[in-house]
N, C-alpha and C positions, 0 to 999 in steps of 0.2 A: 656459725650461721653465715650462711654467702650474701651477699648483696647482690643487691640486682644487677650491679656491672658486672660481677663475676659471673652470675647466671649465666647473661646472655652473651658474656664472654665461651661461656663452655659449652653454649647452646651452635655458637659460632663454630667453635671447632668441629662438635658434634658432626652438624654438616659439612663441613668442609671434606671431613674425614668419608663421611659417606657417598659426596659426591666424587673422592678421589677414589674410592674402592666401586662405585661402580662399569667400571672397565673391566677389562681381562689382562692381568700382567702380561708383560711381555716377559719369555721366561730369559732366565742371565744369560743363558746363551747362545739366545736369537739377537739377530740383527733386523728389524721389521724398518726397513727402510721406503717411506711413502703409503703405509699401511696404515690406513685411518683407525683412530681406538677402538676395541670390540666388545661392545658391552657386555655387560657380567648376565643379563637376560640369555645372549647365544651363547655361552655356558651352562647356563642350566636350564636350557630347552634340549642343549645335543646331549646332555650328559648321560642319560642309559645307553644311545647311542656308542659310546667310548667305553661302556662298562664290558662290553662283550670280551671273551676270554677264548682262545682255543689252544687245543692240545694236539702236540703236535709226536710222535710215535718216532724214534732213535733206534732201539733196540731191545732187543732180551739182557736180563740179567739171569744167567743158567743157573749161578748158584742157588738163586731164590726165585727163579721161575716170575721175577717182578716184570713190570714194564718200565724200561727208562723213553720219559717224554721232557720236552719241554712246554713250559706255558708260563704266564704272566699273572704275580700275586700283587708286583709293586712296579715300581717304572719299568724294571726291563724283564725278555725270557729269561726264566732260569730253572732250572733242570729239579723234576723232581721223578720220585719212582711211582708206580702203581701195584699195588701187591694183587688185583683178583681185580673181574671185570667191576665197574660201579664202584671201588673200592676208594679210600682217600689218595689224594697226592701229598706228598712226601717230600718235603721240598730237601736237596741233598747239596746246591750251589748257592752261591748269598755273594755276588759279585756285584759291583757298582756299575759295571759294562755288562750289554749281553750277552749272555753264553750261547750261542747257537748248534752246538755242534757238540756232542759227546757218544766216545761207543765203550761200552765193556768190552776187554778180554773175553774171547772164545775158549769152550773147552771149560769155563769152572777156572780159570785162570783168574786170581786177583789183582787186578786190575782197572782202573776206568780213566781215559784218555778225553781232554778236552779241547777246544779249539775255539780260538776268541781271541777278538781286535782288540785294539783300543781307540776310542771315539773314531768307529766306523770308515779305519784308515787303508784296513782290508790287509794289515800287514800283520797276518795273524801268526799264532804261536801255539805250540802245545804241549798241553801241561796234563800232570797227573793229578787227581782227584780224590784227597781221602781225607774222609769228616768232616764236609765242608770247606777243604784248605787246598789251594791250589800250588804245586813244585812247577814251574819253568823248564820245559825240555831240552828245547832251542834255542839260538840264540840271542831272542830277544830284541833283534834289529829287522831279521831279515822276512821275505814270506812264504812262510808255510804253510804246506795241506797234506792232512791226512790223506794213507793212501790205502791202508788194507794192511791187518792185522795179518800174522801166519796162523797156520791151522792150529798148533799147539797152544796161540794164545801169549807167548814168549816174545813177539818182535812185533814192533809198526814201524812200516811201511812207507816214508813220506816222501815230501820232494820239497826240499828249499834253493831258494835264490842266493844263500849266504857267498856263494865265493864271485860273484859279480853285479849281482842285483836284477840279474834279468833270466839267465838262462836256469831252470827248475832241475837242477841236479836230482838225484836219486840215493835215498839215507834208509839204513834200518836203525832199528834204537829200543834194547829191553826197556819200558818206562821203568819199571822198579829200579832201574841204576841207569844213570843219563851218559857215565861213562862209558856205556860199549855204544855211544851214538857214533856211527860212521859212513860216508858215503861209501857208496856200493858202485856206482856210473856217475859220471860226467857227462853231460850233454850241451847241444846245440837247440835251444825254444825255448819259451815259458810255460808247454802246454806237457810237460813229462810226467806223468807218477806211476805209481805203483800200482795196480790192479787186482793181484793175487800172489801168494804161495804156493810151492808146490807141495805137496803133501809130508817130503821128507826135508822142506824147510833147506833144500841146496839152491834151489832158482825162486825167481821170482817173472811173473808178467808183468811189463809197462807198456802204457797206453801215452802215446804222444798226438794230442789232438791241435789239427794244423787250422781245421776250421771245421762248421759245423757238417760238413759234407766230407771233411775226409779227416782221417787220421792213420797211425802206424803202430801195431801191436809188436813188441818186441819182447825177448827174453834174456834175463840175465842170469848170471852164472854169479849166484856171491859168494865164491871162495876165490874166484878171478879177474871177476870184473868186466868179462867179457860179455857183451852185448851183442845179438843176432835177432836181424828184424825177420818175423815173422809172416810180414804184410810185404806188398809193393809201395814202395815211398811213394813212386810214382802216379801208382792209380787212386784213383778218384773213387775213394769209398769209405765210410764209416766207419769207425767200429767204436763200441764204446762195454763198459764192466768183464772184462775178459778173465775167465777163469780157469782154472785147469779141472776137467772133468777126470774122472774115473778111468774112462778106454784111449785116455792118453793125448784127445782131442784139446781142445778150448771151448768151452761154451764164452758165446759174443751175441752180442746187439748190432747188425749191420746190412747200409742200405745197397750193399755188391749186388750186383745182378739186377737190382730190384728199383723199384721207382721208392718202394715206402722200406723205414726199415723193420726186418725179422728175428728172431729168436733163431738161433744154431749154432754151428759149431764147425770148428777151423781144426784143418786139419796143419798139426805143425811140420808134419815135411815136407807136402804139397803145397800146402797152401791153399786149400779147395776149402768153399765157406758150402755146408747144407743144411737150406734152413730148416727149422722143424715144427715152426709154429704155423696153423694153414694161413691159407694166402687169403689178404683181406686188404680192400683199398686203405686201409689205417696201420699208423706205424706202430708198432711195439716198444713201447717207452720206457718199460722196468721188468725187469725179474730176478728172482731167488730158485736155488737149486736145495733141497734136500739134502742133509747130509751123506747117505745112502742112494741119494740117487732116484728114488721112488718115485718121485713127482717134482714136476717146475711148476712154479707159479710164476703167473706174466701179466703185464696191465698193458690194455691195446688203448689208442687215443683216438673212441667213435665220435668224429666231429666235435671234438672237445670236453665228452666225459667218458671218464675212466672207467674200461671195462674190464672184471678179474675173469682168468682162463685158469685152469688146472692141467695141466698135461703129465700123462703116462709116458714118458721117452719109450718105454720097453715097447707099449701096443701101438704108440703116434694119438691114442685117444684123447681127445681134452672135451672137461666139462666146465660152463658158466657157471662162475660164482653170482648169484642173483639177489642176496640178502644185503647189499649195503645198497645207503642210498644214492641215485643220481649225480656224481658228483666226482669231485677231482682229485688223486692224489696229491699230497703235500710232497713237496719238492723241499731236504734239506743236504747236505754237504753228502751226506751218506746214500745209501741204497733206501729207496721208497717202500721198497717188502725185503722183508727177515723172514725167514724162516728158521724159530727153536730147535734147536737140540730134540724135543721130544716132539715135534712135526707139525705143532702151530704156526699163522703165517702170521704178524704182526705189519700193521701198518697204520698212517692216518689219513684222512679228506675232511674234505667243505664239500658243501652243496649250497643253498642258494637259501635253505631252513640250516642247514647246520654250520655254524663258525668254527669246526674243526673240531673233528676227535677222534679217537684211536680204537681200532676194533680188533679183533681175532677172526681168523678162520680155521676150523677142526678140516682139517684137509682130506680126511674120508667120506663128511658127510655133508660136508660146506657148508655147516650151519655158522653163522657167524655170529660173537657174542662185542658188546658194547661195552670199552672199559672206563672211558671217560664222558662226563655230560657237562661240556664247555657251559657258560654259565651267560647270559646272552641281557646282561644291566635290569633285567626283571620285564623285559618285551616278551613279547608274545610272537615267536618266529614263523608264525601260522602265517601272521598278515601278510610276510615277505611273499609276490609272487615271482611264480616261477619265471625264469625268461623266453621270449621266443625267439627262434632261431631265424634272419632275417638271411635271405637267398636274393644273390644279382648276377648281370653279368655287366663289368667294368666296359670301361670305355673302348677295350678290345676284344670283349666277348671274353675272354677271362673270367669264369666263374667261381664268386669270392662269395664267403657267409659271415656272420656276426650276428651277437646276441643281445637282444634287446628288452629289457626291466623298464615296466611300466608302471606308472601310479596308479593305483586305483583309482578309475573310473568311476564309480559311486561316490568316493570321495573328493576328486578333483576334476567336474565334466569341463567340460569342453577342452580346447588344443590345449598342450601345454610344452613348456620351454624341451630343449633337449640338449644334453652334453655328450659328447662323442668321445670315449677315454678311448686313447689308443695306445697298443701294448709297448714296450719296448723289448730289446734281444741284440738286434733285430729281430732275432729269429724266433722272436716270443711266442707265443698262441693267448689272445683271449677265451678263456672258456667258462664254463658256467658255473662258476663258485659262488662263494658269499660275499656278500661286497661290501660287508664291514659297516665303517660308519657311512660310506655311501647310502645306505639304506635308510638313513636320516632324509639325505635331500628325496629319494624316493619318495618315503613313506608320509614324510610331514611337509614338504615341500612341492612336491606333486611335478617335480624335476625330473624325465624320465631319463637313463643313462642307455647308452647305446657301446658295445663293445665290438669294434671291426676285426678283422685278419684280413689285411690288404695280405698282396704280393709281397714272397719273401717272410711269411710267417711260417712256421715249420708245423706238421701236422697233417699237412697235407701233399704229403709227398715231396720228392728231391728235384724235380722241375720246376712247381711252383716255389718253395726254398729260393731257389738261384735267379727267379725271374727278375732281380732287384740288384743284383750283383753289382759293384762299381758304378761310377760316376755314374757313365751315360744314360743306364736303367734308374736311376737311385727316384728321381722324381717321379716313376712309372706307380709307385705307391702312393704317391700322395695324389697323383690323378684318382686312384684308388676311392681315397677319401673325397674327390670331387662326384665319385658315382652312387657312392653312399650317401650323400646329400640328394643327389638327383632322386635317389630312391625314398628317402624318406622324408622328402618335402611332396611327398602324395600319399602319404599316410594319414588321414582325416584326423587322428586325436592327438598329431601332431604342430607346434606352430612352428612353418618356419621363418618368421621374422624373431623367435627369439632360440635360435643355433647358436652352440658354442663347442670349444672343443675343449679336451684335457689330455696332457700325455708326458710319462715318466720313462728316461732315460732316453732311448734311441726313440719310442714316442715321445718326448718332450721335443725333439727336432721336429716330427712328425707336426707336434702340436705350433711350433715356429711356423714350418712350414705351410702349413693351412692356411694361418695367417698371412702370408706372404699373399696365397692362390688363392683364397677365397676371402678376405676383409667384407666384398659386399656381401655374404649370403653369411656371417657371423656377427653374433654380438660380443664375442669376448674367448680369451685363450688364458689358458691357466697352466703355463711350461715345470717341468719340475729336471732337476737335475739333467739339465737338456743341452747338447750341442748346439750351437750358436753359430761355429764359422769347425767344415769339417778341416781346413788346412791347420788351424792352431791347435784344437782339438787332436788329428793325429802328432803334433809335434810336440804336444805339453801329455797326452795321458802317458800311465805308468811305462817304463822302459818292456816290462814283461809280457804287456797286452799290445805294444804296438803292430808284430807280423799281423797276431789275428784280426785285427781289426782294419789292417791293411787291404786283406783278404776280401773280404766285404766291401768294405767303402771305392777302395783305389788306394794310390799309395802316392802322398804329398809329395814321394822327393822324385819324382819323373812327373818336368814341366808338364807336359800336356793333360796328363791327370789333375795335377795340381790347379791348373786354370779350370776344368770342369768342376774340380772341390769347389773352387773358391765362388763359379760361378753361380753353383746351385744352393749357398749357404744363406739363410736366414739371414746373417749379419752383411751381406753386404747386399743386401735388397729389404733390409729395414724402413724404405722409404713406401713399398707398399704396404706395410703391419698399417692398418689403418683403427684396429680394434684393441678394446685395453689390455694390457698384458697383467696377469700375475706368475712370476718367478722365482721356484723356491729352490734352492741348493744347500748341499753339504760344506762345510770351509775343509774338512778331508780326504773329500771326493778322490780317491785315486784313478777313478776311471772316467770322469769330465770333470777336469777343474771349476772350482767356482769361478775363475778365470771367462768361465763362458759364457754365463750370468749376468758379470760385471758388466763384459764387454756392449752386450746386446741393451739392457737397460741403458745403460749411458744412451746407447746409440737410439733407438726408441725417443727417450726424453730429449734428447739433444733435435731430433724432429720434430717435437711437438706432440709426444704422444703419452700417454698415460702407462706407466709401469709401476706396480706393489713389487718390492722384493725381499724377501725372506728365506735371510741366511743363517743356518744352524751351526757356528761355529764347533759342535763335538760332535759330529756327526759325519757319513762317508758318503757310500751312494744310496741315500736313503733314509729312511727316518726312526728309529729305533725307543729312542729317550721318550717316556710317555709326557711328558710337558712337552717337547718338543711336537711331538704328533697331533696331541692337542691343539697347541696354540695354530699351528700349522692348516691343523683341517678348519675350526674355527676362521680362522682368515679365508679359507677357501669358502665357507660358508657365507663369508660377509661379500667376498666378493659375488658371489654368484645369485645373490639376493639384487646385490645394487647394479647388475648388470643383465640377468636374466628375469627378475621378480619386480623391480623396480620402475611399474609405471608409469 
């Protein structure tokens, strides 16, 4: 029997114990540095919100007619199959990292090829796939990317950086035996890979992309090793999935000739690109060709939702695919549309009710069938509304759009707060997808988000693309975001004394920079994996990404350029951020160091000012690890209460 000192000894602990659990762990391997406790209540308010699941569409499996998708059961993607529309998922991968990337051998070839980092270091590897058990292709140090299977199904295609760490060499490799892996070309970039096969398995096309506006289609000879570029190095044009057709041509993606880019085909002697998709102010962002030839399927980008075409090469006819909904294709390592062996088109989207899933298209009748129903934590995705599409013209008459998700009004009257998420790429597009656990601050917060495409967002043709080009233009974007405040601080259900911004990658600069231009018309910035200072930034990311990135920004190591980086950089005009900062990074990050993170907080605090920053030591550019994502959006949560909700 206890005594009352023990009682109330145990009574003691009891609470203690309950007042230490009612927070939110910090998970082992975050660093939440200045980030106040987050109670165990904003867990289990967001939590349906984090329940939502999507499937995301890879491939055909010919042997079994399945669908290979990715989606998430436990912390990370991992790969399972789908045997029939509505059917179960199959889970076929059980990795501790996520698998992003997997394709079957073509042709009924046994096979299945996969591709996956480790803690999101981007210095990926691939491996073969059988029973759940993953074999090592490559070398295990260096980085690799799939590049396109051969027709038979027998050879992939890849490009690694093994023999210097920067330039993207050219490899075939039968996966069933790692020993016939051999380069095929030697090159000068990091932007090399493989494209296609020829049909008789003697040449192959590689695509060398220099920047988002130009690259170089070349062909190689693998029994020699000789290489002959099929493009002009020199001219200023796209090209991008280059294949070898049937009448001896290339079918390509590219903006020659053209403002937007097209669907057509390159002639390999000439050189002459004609396109064949009609002419439409919107680019053409994917397509698959029938084995046979009978039909192309293409996805056009109508102001930022994805529109399917069918096209007859023989007659020039194409018809609109009309039964999917409103919404974006899913962008993975691979081609966005397959087309089966037996003439189904396989692919997946979001929309803005759907968190992602995978359909079919019967390509005669365009009926299309439904094979996955993503599972959205027991919400009702009715309530999500749709966004609208907001039209300006910038501070030069520059006519810019973005789309804008609002709280419901019956439920949240009068103004309410707004967050401005801006994309990164640069060359991103925001468009009208699902917004995930955003839809929390939406829906229960009554926080309306706002998604721009300044200058220099792709999508809108190869002029506005380049308008942002190098230093001198570089801040002509964030004027951008100075006219989208002009416009939406005369929006009545808007308030704006409580403005903030949010942005990831080249928008997490974006989201610095606002800060820097706008402190009075903001209440708060939420940077995520964000440049800081563009001079250290081009001198610390990966050796393989620096030309391209050159290309864009300007290039540090010619002074005069150098002095405009440095002048127009967040970190050395940290005396204007007058608004709190929160800052999250990867400690991985091969393409902005945490390094730029570091720097900018110090520099922040070191004035006087308020910085959270949260560092995911196993993680890259991005957040994968479901604790990580959690604790992450949670703090973003807590911020944005105590900065925008917080009376």
């Amino acid at each position: 029997m206890k005594t009352a000192h023990q009682a109330l000894f145990g009574l003691t602990l009891l609470v203690a114990a309950t007042v230490a659990s009612a927070t939110v762990a910090v998970p082992p391997a975050v660093l939440a540095d200045g980030v106040p406790e987050i109670p165990d209540d904003t867990a289990t308010r967001t939590r349906p919100y984090l329940e939502f699941r999507s499937a995301q569409f890879l491939g055909w499996n010919t042997a079994d007619r399945s669908m290979l998708i990715k989606t998430r059961f436990g912390s990370t993607d991992q790969l399972f199959e789908v045997a029939r529309p509505d059917g179960a998922r199959r889970q076929i991968s059980f990795e501790a990292e996520p698998t992003p990337f997997a394709t079957h051998a073509p042709a009924g070839a046994p096979a299945l090829v996969v591709q996956k980092d480790v803690g999101g270091d981007e210095f990926f590897q691939l491996y073969r796939l059988d029973e759940g058990r993953l074999t090592l292709l490559t070398d295990g140090k260096s980085r690799n990317a799939f590049g396109a299977w051969s027709r038979d199904g027998r050879w992939v295609g890849y490009s690694s950086t093994r023999r210097n760490g920067t330039d993207a060499d050219l490899y075939v490799i039968d996966p069933r035996d790692p020993a016939t892996d051999r380069r095929v070309a030697t090159v000068i970039g990091g932007g090399w890979n493989i494209s296609d096969f020829s049909a008789d398995g003697r040449r192959a096309l590689a695509i060398n992309r220099l920047s988002i506006n130009q690259a170089v289609i070349a062909e190689i000879d693998l029994r020699s090793g000789r290489m002959t570029s099929l493009t002009d190095p020199a001219q200023a044009a796209s090209y991008a999935d280059a294949r070898y057709a049937a009448d001896g041509s290339i079918w390509t993606l590219s903006n020659r000739d053209a403002d937007v880019v097209r669907l057509g085909k390159l002639d390999r002697r000439s050189g002459a690109f004609t396109a064949l998709s009609p002419e439409t102010p919107w680019d053409v962002t994917d397509y698959a060709v029938a084995d046979d030839e009978r039909f192309v399927v293409y996805a056009i980008n109508d102001a930022g939702v994805s529109r399917l075409r069918v096209l007859d090469p023989a007659s020039g006819q194409v018809r609109n695919v009309d039964g999917l909904p409103d919404g974006v294709l899913h962008w993975s390592f691979g081609h966005l549309l397959q087309i089966a062996p037996w003439g189904e088109i396989g692919l997946s989207l979001s929309a803005f009710d759907v968190p992602g899933d995978a359909f079919s298209i019967d390509p005669d009748t365009l009926a299309v069938r439904r094979w996955t129903r993503s599972e959205a934590g027991g919400l009702d995705l009715a309530r999500n509304r749709a966004p609208e599409r907001v039209e300006i013209r910038s501070f030069d008459g520059e006519a810019m759009s973005g789309f804008l998700y609002r709280p419901d009004p019956a439920k949240f009257p009068g103004k309410r707060p707004l967050i401005i998420d801006i994309h990164g790429g640069p060359e991103g597009q925001s468009r009208p997808g699902f917004l995930g656990t955003d839809n929390y601050l939406v829906n229960e917060l009554g926080i309306a988000i706002f998604l721009p495409n300044v200058r220099g967002s792709s999508g809108y043709g190869r002029r506005f693309l380049d308008l942002d080009n190098g230093p001198w233009k570089r801040e002509d974007s964030v004027r951008d975001i100075g006219a989208f405040l002009d416009a939406l601080e005369q929006d009545a259900a808007l308030d704006p004394a409580r403005f903030a911004v949010y942005g990831f990658s080249y928008g997490g600069y974006m989201c610095y920079a606002s800060a820097v231009h706008y402190s009075d018309r903001l209440r708060a910035a939420s940077c995520a994996v964000a440049i800081s200072d563009f001079v250290t930034f081009l001198e610390n990311t990966q050796s393989y990404r620096q030309d391209l990135r050159r290309v864009e920004y300007g290039d540090e190591r010619i002074p005069e350029q150098r002095a405009k980086l440095a002048e127009i950089s967040p970190l050395r005009n940290v005396d204007r951020i007058r608004v709190p900062l929160m800052v999250a990074t990867g400690g991985n990050d091969p393409r902005v160091p945490p390094s730029e993170a570091e720097q900018i907080v110090a520099a922040v605090r070191a004035n006087g000012g308020r910085a959270w920053h949260v560092l995911a030591r196993n993680e890259g550019h991005g957040f994968h690890k479901r604790e990580n994502r959690d604790y992450i959006f949670w703090a973003g949560v807590t911020f944005w209460q105590d900065t925008l909700l917080d009376d």
